[in-house]
C-alpha positions in Angstrom: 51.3 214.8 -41.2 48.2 214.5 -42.9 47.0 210.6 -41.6 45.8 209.7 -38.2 44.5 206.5 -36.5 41.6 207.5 -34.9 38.5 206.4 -37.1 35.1 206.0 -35.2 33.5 202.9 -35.5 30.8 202.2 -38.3 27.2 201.6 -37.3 25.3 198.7 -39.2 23.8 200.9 -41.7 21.8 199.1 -45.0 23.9 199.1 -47.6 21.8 201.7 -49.5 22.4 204.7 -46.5 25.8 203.7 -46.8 27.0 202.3 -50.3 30.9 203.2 -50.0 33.2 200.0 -48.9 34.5 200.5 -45.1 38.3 200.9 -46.6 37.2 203.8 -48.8 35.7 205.3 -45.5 38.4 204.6 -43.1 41.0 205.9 -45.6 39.0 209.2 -46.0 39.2 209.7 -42.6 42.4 208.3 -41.6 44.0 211.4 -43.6 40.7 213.5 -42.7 43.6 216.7 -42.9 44.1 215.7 -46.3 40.6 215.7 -47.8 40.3 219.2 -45.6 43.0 220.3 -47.8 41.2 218.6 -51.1 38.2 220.7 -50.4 39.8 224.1 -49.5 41.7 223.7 -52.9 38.5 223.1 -54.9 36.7 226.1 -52.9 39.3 228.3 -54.4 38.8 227.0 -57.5 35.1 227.4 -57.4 35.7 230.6 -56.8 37.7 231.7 -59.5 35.5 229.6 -61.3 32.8 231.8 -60.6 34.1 235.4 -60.8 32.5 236.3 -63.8 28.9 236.1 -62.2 29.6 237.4 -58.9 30.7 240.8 -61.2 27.3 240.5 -62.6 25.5 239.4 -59.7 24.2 242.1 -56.5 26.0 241.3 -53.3 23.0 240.8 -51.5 22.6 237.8 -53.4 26.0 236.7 -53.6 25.8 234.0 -50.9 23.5 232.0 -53.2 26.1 231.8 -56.0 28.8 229.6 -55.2 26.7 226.7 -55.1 29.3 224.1 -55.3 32.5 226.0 -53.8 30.2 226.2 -50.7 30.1 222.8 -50.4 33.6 222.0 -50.4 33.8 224.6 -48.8 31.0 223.5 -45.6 32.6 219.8 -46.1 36.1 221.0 -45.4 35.1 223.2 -42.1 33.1 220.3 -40.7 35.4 217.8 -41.0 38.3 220.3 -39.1 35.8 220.7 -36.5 35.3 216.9 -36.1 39.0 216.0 -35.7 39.5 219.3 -33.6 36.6 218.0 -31.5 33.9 219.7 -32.0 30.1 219.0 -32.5 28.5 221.0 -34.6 25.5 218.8 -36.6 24.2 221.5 -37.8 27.7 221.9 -40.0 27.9 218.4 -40.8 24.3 218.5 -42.4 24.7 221.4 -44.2 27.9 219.6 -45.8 26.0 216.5 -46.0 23.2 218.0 -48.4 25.1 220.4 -50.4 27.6 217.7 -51.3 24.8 214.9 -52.7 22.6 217.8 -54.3 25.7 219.5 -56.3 27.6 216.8 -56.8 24.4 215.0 -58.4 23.2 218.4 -59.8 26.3 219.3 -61.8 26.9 215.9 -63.7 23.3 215.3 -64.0 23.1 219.1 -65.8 26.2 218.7 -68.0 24.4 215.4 -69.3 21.8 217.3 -69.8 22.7 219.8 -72.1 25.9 217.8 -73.3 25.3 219.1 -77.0 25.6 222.5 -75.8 28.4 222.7 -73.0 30.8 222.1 -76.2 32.4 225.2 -75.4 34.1 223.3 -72.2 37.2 221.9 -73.0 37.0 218.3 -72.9 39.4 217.7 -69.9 37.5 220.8 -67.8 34.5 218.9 -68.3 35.4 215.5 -67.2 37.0 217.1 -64.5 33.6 219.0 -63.4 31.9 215.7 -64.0 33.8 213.7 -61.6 34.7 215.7 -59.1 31.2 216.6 -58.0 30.6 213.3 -58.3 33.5 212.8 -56.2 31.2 215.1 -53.6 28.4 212.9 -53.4 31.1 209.9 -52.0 32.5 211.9 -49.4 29.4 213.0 -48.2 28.3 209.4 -47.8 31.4 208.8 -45.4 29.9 211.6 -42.7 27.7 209.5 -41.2 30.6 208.0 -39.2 31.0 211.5 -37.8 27.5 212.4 -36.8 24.1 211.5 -36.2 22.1 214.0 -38.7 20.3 215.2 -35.5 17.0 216.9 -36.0 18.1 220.4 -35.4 20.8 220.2 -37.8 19.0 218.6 -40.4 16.5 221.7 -40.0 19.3 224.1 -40.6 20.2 222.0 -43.8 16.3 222.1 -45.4 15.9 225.4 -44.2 19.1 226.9 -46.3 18.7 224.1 -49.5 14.8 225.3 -49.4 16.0 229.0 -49.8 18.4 227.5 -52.7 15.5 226.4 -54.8 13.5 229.6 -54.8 15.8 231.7 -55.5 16.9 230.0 -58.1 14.2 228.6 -59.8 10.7 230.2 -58.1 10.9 233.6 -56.7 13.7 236.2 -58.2 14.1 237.8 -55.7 16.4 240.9 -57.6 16.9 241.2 -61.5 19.9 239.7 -63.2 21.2 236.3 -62.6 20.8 236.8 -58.9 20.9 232.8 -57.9 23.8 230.0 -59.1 25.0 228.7 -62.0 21.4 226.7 -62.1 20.4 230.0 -63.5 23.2 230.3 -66.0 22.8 227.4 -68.6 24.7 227.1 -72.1 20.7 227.1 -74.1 17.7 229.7 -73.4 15.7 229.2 -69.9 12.5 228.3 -72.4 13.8 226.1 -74.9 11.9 223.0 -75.0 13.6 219.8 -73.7 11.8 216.6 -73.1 8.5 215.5 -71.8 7.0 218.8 -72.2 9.4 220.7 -69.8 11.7 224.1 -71.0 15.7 223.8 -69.7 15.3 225.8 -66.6 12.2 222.9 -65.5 14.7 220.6 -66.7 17.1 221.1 -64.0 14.8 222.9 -61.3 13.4 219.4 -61.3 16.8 217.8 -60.8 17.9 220.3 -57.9 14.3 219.4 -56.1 14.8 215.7 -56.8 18.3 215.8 -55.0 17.3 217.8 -52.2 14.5 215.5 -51.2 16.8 212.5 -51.9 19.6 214.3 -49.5 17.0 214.6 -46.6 15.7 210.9 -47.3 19.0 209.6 -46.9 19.9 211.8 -43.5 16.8 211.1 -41.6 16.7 207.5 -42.7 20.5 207.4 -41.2 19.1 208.8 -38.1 16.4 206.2 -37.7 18.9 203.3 -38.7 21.3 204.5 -36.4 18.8 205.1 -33.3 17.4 201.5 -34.1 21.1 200.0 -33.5 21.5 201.9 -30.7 18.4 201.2 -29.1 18.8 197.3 -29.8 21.9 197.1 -28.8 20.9 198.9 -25.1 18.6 196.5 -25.0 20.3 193.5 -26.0 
């Protein structure tokens, strides 16, 4: 039910735009229903997860909350439109950059602030742990289902830029108005390391993925047109 045969090919990407072994990305989307259903599962979860803070959060914000449930979320919709047939880059991007910035962000934050997350069971937070990490794989495998157009990758900057200043530069309404960036287990000022205070700390780690996401889908776009144009004229 869930596998299918069609895989698109793989372009002759540098191992560094495209670090996961071919049979881990032909078996993700051989049973591309599967991971669909993977994803949809952890967007409910996400949500539940974050319940508390949408109560304490205005609606108006509320679309900047569910940082990482959106991104299962994104990755689930744009892979069902790819097998269903239709293009829509501007999906896949969005996908593509929230999966590498949360699923970098989260383990990166939970290391972090390890001392202080100790009121996680240990199980719920090697689960949180690798499973955004988990994210950052998958979205590594989408490049065999689009070609980070310009447009698209516009959309994605456009939203993720948005991401950051609410969270961490502009508060826009009082109250934890942005994600769980803006809800850490230690005081937004206490000192960490290098000089910086815990919300620096990991506003610096959200900017620092963000740029690396767009890095890695425009240099994916110029690998890819290179191929293309040397195979046309080969």
């Amino acid at each position: 039910m869930f596998a299918t045969s069609e895989v698109p090919d793989r372009d002759p990407l540098p191992r560094y735009l495209a670090p996961v072994p071919k049979p881990i990305e032909d078996l993700g989307l051989r049973f591309a229903w599967l991971v669909v259903a993977i994803n949809l599962a952890g967007t409910v979860f996400g949500f539940w997860y974050y319940a508390g803070q949408f109560a304490e959060t205005p609606a108006l914000m509320w679309p900047w909350v569910p940082d990482s449930p959106m991104a299962t979320l994104l990755i689930a919709l744009a892979i069902a439109a790819w097998k269903l047939g239709y293009d829509l880059p501007w999906l896949t991007a969005l996908a593509f950059f929230g999966n590498v910035i949360l699923g970098l962000w989260t383990p990166y934050t939970l290391l972090a602030f390890a001392d202080s997350y100790g009121y996680l069971h240990p199980l719920m937070y090697q689960f949180l742990f690798w499973s955004h990490l988990g994210m950052v794989v998958q979205a590594l495998v989408l490049h065999r289902i689009t070609d980070f157009s310009v447009g698209g990758v516009a959309v994605a900057v456009i939203w993720y830029t948005s991401n950051l200043i609410v969270d961490y530069f502009v508060p826009v309404l009082e109250g934890p108005h942005g994600t769980h960036h803006t809800t850490i287990p230690v005081p937004r000022d206490t000192p960490m390391f290098l000089g910086a205070d815990a919300l620096g700390v990991i506003a610096a780690g959200e900017v620092t993925f963000t740029v690396l996401a767009l890095f890695l889908a425009l240099s994916i776009r110029v690998k890819t047109c290179e191929a293309t144009r040397a195979h046309s004229s080969g």
